[in-house]
N, C-alpha and C positions, 0 to 999 in steps of 0.2 A: 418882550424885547429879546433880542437872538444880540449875539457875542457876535463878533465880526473877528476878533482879535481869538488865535490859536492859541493855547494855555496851554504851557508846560507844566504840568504835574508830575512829574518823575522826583524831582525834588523830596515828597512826601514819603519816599520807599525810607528813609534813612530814619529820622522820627518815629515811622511807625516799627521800622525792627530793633528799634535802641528800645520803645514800648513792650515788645511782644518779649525781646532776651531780658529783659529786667523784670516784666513778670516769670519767667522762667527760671530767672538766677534766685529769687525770690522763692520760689516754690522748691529750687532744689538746694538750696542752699549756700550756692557758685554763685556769688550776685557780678562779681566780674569777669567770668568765663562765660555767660550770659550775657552781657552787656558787648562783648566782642564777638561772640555768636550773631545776635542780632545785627551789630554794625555790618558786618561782613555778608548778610544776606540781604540787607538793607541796599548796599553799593551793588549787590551781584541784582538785586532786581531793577534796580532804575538801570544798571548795565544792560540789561534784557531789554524793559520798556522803552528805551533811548532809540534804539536805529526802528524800530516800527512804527514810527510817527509818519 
């Protein structure tokens, strides 16, 4: 069966960099300078992903 319907996935950039800066904040110690790292490259990628659809 094939998708007919276009799927926006960009949505997922924010979850996954709130994941990656929380492991990060975690390992350095910063768990909310990490948690804002992440947000913020989270937003900066679905910003990328966004117009190249």
């Amino acid at each position: 069966m094939t998708k007919t319907k276009n799927e926006d996935r960009s949505g997922l950039f924010i979850p996954a960099g709130l994941m990656i800066g929380m492991g990060v904040g975690f390992y350095t110690n910063q768990l909310v300078g990490g948690l804002f790292i992440g947000l913020g490259l989270g937003f900066l990628c679905m910003a990328i992903a966004k117009p190249k659809r």
